[in-house]
C-alpha positions in Angstrom: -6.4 -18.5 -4.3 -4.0 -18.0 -1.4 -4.9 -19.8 1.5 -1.5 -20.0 3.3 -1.3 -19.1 7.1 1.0 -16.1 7.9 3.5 -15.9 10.4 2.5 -15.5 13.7 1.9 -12.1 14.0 1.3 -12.0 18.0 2.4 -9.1 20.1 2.9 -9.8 23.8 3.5 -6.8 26.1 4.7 -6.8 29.5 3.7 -4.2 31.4 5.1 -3.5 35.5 3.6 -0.9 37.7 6.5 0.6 40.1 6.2 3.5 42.9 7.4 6.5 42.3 5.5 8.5 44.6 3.4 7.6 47.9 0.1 7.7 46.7 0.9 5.3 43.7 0.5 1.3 44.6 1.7 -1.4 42.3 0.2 -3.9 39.9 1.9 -6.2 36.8 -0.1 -6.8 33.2 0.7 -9.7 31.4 -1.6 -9.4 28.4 -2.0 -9.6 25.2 -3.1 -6.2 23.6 -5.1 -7.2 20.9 -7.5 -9.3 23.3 -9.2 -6.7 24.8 -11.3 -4.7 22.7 -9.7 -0.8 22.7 -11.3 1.5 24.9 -12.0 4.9 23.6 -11.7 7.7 26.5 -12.5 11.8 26.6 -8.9 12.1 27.3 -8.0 9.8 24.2 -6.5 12.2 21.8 -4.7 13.8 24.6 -3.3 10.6 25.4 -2.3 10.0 22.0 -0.8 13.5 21.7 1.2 13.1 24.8 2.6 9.6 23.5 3.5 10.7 20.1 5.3 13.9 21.1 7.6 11.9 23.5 7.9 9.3 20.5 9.5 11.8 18.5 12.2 12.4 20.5 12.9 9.2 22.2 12.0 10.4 25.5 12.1 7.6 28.6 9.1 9.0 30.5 5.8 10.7 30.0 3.9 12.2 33.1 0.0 12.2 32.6 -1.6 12.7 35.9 -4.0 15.0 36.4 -3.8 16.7 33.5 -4.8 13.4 31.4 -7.1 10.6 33.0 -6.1 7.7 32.1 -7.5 4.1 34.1 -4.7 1.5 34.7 -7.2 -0.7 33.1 -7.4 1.1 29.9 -3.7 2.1 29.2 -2.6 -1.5 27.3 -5.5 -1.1 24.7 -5.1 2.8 23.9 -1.1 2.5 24.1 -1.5 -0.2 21.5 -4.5 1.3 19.2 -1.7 4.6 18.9 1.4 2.6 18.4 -0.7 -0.2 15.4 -2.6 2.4 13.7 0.8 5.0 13.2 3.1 2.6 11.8 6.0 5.4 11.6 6.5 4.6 15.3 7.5 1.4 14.1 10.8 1.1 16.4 8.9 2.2 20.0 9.3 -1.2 22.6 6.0 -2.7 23.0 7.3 -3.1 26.9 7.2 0.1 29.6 6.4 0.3 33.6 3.5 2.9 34.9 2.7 4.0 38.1 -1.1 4.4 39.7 -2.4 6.1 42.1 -5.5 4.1 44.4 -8.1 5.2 41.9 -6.3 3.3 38.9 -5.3 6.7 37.4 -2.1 6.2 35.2 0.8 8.6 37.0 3.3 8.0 34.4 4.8 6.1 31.8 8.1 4.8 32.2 11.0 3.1 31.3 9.8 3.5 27.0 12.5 2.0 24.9 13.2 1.9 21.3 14.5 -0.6 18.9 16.8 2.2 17.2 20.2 4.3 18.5 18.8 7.4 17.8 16.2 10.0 16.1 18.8 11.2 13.4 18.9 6.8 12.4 14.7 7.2 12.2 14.6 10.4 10.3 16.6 8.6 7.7 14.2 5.6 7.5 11.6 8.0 7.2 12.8 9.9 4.4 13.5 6.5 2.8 9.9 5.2 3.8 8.3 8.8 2.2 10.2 8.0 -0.9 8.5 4.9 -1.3 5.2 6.3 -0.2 5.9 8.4 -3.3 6.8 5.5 -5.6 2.8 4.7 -4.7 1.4 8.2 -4.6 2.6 8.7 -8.0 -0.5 6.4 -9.0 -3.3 8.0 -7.2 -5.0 11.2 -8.5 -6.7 13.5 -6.7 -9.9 13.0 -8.4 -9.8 9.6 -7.4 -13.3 8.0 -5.2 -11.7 6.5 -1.9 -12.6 3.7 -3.5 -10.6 3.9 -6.7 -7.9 4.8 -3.7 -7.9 2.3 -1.9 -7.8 -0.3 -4.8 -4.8 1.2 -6.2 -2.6 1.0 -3.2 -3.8 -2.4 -2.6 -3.3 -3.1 -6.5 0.2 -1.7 -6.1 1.1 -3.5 -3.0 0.3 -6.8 -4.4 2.2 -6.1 -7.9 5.3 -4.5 -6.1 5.5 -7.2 -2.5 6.0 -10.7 -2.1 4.9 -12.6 1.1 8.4 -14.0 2.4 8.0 -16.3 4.9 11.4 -16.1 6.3 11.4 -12.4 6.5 11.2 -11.3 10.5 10.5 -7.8 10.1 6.8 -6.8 10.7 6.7 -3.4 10.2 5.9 -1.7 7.1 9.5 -1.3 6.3 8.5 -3.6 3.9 8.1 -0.6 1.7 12.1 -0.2 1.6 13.3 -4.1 0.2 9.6 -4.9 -1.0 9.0 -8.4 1.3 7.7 -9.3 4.5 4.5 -11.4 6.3 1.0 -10.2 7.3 1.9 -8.0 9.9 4.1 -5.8 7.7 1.6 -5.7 4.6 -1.0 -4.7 7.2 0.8 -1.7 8.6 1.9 0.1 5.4 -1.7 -0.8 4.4 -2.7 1.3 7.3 0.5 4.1 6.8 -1.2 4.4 3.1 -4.7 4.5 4.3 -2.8 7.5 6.8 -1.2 9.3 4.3 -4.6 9.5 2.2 -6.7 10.6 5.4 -9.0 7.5 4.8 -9.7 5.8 8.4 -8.3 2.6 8.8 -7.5 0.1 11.8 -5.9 -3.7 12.3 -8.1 -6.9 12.9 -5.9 -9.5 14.3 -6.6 -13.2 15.2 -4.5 -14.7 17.5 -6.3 -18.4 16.5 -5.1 -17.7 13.4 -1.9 -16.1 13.8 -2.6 -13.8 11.2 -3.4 -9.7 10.9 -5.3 -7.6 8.5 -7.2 -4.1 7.7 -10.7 -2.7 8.1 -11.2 0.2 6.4 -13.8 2.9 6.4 -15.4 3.5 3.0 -18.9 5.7 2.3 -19.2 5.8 6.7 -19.5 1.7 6.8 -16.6 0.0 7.3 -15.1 -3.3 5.9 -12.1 -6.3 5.9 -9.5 -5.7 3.8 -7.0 -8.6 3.9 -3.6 -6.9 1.1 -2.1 -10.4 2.2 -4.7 -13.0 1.4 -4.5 -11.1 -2.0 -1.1 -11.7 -2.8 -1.1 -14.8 -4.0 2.0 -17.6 -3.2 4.3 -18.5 -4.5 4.3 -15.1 -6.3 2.4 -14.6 -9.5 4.7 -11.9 -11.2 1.9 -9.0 -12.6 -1.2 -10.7 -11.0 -2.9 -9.7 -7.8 -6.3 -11.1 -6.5 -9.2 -9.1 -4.9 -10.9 -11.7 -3.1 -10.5 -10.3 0.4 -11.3 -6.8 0.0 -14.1 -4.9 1.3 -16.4 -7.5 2.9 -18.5 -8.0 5.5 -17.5 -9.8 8.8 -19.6 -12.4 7.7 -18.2 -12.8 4.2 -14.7 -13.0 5.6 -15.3 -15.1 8.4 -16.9 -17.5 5.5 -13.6 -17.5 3.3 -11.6 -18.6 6.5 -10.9 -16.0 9.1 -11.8 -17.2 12.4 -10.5 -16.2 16.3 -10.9 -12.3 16.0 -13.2 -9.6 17.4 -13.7 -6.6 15.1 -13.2 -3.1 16.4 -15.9 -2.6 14.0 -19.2 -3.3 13.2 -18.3 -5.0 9.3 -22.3 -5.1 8.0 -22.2 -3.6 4.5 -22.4 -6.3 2.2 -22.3 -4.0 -0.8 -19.3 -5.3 -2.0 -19.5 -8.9 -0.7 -20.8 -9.8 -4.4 -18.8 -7.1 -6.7 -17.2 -9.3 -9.4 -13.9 -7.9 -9.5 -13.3 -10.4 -6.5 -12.6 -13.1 -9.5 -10.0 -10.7 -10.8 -7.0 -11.6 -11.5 -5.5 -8.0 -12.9 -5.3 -4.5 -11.7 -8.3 -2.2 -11.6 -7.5 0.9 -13.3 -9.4 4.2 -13.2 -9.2 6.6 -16.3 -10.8 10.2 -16.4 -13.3 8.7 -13.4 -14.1 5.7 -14.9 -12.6 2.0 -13.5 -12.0 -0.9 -16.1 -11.8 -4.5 -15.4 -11.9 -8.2 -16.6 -14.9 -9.9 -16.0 -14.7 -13.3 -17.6 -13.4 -13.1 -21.2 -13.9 -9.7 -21.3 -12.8 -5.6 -20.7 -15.4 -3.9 -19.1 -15.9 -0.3 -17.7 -17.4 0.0 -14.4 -20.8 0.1 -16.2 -20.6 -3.3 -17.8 -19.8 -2.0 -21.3 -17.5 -4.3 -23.6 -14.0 -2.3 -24.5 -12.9 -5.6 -25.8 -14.3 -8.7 -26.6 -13.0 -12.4 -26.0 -9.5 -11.5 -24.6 -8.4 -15.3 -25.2 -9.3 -14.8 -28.8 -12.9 -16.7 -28.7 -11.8 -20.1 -28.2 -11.5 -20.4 -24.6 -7.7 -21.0 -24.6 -5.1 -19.0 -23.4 -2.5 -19.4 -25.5 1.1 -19.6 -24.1 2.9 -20.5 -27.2 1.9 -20.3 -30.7 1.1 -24.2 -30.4 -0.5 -24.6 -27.3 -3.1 -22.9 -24.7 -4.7 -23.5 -21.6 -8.4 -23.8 -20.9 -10.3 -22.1 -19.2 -8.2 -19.7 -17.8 -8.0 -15.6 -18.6 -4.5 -14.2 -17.8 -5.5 -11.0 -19.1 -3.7 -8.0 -17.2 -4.3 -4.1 -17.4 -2.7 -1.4 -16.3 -2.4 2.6 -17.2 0.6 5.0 -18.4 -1.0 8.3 -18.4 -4.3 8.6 -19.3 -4.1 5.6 -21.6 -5.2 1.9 -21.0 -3.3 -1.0 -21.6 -4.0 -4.7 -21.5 -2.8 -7.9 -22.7 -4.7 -10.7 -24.6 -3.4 -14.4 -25.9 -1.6 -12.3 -28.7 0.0 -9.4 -27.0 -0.4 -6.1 -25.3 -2.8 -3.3 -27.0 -3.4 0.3 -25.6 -6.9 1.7 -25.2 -7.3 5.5 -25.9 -10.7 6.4 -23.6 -11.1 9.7 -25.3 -11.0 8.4 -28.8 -11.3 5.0 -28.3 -9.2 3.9 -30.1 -7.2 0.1 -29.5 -4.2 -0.5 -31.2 -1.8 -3.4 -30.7 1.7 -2.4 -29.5 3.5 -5.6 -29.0 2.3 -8.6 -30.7 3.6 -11.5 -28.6 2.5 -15.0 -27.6 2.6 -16.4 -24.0 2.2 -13.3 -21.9 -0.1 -13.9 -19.3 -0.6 -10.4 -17.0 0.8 -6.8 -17.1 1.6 -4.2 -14.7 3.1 -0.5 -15.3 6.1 1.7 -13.9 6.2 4.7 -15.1 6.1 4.5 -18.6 7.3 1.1 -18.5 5.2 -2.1 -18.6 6.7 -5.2 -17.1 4.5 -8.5 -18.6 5.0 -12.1 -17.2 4.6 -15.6 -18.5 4.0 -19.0 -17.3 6.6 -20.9 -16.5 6.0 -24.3 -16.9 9.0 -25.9 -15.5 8.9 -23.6 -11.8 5.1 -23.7 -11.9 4.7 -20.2 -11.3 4.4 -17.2 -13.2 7.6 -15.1 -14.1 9.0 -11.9 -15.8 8.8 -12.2 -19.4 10.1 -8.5 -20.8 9.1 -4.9 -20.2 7.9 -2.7 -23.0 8.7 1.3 -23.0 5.5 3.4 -24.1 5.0 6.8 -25.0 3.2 9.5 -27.0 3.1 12.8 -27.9 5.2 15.7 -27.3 5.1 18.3 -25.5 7.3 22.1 -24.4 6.2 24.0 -21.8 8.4 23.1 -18.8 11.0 25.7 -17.8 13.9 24.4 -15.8 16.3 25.4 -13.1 19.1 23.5 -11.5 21.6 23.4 -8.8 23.5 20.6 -8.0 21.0 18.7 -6.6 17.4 20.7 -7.0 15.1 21.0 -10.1 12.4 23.6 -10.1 10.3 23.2 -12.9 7.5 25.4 -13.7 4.6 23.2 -15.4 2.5 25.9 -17.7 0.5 23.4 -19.5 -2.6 21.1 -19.1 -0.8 17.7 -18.1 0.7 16.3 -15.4 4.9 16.7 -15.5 6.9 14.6 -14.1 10.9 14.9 -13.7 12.6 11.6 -14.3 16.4 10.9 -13.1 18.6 8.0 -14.3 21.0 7.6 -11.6 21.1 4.2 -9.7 18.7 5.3 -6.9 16.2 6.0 -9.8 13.8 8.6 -8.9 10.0 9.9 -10.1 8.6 13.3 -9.1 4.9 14.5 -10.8 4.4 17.9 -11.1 0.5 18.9 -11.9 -0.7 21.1 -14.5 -0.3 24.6 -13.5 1.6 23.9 -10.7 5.8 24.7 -9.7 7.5 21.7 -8.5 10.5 21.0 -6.8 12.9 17.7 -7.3 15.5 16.5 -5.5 18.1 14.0 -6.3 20.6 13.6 -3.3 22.1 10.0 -3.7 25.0 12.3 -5.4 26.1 10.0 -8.3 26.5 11.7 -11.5 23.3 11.1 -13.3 20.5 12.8 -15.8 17.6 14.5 -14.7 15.0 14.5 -17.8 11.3 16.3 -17.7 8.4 14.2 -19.3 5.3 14.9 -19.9 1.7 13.8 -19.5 2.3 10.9 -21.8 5.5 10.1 -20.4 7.7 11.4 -23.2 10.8 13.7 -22.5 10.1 17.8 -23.0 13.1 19.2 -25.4 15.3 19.9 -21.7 17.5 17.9 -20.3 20.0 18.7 -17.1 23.0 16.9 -15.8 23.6 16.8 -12.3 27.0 15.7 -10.6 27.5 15.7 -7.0 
């Protein structure tokens, strides 16, 4: 398991009082924000209104006073707590002057900066960043527990990002080239968490150099380290679970030290669960999850979908002459409504309704599985790296299916999904593209990198509708 230190992720803000006005007097911070515990005023959501709004359009100055309250003394930590926990203000300056009157009260904000040239530059990362919230999105159901929600995007953060060292940027623009430290897998982490309304907020540890997630599950919070879980050097279609959803006390016991919790971290109802020795994704079907636990897939109630995945003999086999003991690299993963996992001898797909398992690819040495779309990338060990690599994809699919009608423009699908399944419309250009239309429901697709490229409908088990469009800039 990973025990490797992040990068410091440490954020220093200066902050300078100045006079603007006679009855303000002067006073310079030098802190660190994440030192003082946060705290939470009456005016706080006004505050946080008023700092977002001039976010949004760059502005240099916000006047508070007396309309909003705000102490001198309280400004660093609720300035902070609104910039950390929206990461889409990811290029505001952590460094800005205020003035204050004798009572402490907060006149004004000034002198905000930003790291960009301009809003039109943002907007375009965040239409970029909402495509790749997308790329996740496409994963999580509606029906889905918070739980099962939560577990995915970590699941797909860990599958999809590598911890990189040498990469300097901390903000969850990891999203866009798919690499960064701690401080960047915390904050798309907590733009996720946003996106799915499930409350969320950053620990960090100074001591440590290192920050992570609590997150709010069934009104009790909990640690939930994405980083720790990614385990280095990379381990292409495994992810680890260890450091999710535990107490303060379990996580301060599997190393985390220097660091006051916003939260009180008590619950220890999943300080025991044992999908923390997993080493695959957890996948939910129809409402159920499924797992490894040991030699064995499970459902979330323990029953056996299938028995001694390394064959009986507790070897994994990586060739068709050797194995390795004691070790399960058993991975699953789900294309529409249909499991799939990999043994010693290859990948097989699990039909939950009928359960049915069949073998589709019948292959020594794979060792873990993840899915994109209707593709499933599978790895292998790679004895002479040390590590685990990319060993081939395999392209599933199922049964067909009519009932999408289609129009186009140059650049915009509408397609009207009549039928039971989930649609999705698939293009083929370089900047390839995913958009799921649910059952029932009229969705709208755009593909604006203007290349000439094919647009194809598929449906619920990923396999092209009889309508196909071709789009050219």
């Amino acid at each position: 398991m990973k025990r490797i230190l992040c990068l410091a992720a440490i954020f220093i803000m200066i902050f300078k009082i100045n006079a603007l006005a006679e009855d303000f007097t002067f006073d310079v911070f030098d802190m660190d924000v994440r030192e003082d515990e946060v705290v939470l005023m009456d005016s706080e959501e006004d505050f946080e209104a008023a700092l977002t709004k001039a976010w949004d359009n760059m502005e240099k100055e916000i006047k508070l006073y007396p309309d909003i309250k705000i102490h001198k003394d309280d400004v660093v930590g609720l300035f902070s707590a609104v910039c950390y926990e929206n990461p889409k203000y990811y290029y505001v300056e952590k460094r800005f002057s205020i003035t204050a009157n004798k009572e402490g009260y907060v006149g004004s904000i000034l002198n905000l900066s930003y790291t960009a040239d301009n809003m039109d530059e943002v907007r375009g990362v965040w239409a970029e960043i909402d495509k790749a919230t997308e790329e996740i999105l496409f994963y999580i159901d509606d029906s889905m527990t918070d739980f099962e929600k939560i577990m995915t995007v970590h699941d797909y953060m860990d599958l999809h990002y590598v911890y990189d060292i040498t990469d300097t940027d901390q903000t969850y623009l990891i999203m866009l080239d798919k690499k960064g430290v701690c401080a960047a897998y915390a904050e798309t982490f907590q733009h996720m968490m946003n996106v799915l309304d499930i409350d969320c907020t950053l620990v960090a540890s100074k001591a440590m150099g290192h920050i992570w997630n609590m997150v709010k599950l069934d009104n009790k919070w909990y640690h939930a380290d994405v980083t720790w879980d990614d385990p280095v050097p990379d381990m292409f279609a495994h992810v680890c679970h260890e450091y999710m959803l535990l107490s303060t006390d379990a996580i301060s016991t599997l190393g985390h030290y220097g660091f006051d919790a916003p939260y009180d971290a008590t619950s220890t109802d999943y300080d025991e669960a044992s999908w923390h020795d997993d080493l695959s994704s957890l996948v939910t079907i129809g409402g159920v999850m499924y797992m490894n636990e040991g030699n064995n897939l499970i459902d979330e109630e323990g029953n056996i979908i299938y028995k001694n995945l390394d064959g009986g003999d507790g070897k994994w086999n990586v060739s068709k002459k050797s194995g390795v003991s004691g070790v399960v690299w058993a991975g699953l993963c789900e294309v529409n409504n249909i499991l799939y996992f990999n043994t010693d001898a290859g990948i097989f797909s699990y039909n939950p309704v009928t359960e049915e398992i069949e073998c589709v690819l019948e292959e020594y040495g794979i060792a873990g599985i993840f899915a994109d779309g209707n593709t499933i990338h599978y790895s292998e060990y790679d004895f002479d790296k040390g590590q685990f690599v990319k060993k081939g994809d395999l392209t599933v699919s199922g049964s067909f299916v009519k009932s999408a009608e289609i129009e186009a423009d140059e650049a915009v699908v509408k397609v009207y999904n009549d039928s039971e399944t989930p649609l999705w419309v698939v293009s083929s250009g370089k900047d390839y593209k995913i958009h799921k239309i649910a059952p029932k429901e009229v969705g709208i697709a755009r593909f604006e990198n203007g290349d000439e490229q094919s647009v194809f409908v598929w449906e619920g088990n990923m396999v092209p509708v009889d309508r196909k469009i071709e789009l050219r800039k």
